[in-house]
C-alpha positions, 0 to 999 in steps of 0.5 A: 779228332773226328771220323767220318763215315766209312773212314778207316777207323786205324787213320789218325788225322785231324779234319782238313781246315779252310776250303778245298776245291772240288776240282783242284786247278793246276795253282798250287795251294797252302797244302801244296806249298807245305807238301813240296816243302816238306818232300824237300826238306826230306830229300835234304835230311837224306842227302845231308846225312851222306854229306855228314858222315862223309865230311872228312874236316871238323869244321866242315862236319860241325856245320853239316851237322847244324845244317842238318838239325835245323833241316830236321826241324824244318821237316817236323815244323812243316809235318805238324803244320800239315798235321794240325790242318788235316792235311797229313794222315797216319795209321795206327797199327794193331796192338797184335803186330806191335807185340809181334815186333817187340818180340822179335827185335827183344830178342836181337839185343842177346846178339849185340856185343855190348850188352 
């Protein structure tokens, strides 16, 4: 992975692939098409994860849940897609805070019935 100048040196991000606009028109493109479908695809995983625990029939929740481990992967197939093409960015979180939260959920687990 490369960093540009004055990039956030935590961003984790592959380099943009093929030409972007300068100035973007209102077509949508490649980018566009992966970003709605997979704004989609979590509004669905959200919804359907309602529908799952709410199915009162076994057959019912059986597909539900099909429908729901296909829609997760559709999701991450699309992330990787935008990932791989530099089109989705995460940040990487200091090692300070990460131990900070390790700390504090370590913790919890003496409260949990079931140890």
């Amino acid at each position: 992975m490369q960093r540009k100048q004055g990039q956030n040196p935590n961003q984790i991000a592959n380099p943009q692939t093929g030409q972007s606009p300068k100035v973007k028109g209102p077509e949508m493109n490649d980018r566009d098409f992966l970003n709605d479908g997979l704004s989609t695809c979590k509004y669905l995983t959200d919804s359907l994860n309602v529908a799952v625990r709410e199915a009162s029939h076994n057959e019912l929740h059986a597909d539900l849940v099909q429908i729901l481990t296909e829609t997760h992967q559709s999701a991450r197939d699309l992330y990787n897609l935008m990932f791989q093409n530099g089109w989705y960015k995460l940040e990487a979180e200091e090692q300070q805070k990460l131990g900070q939260a390790y700390q504090q959920f370590n913790g919890y687990s003496s409260q949990f019935p079931y140890a």
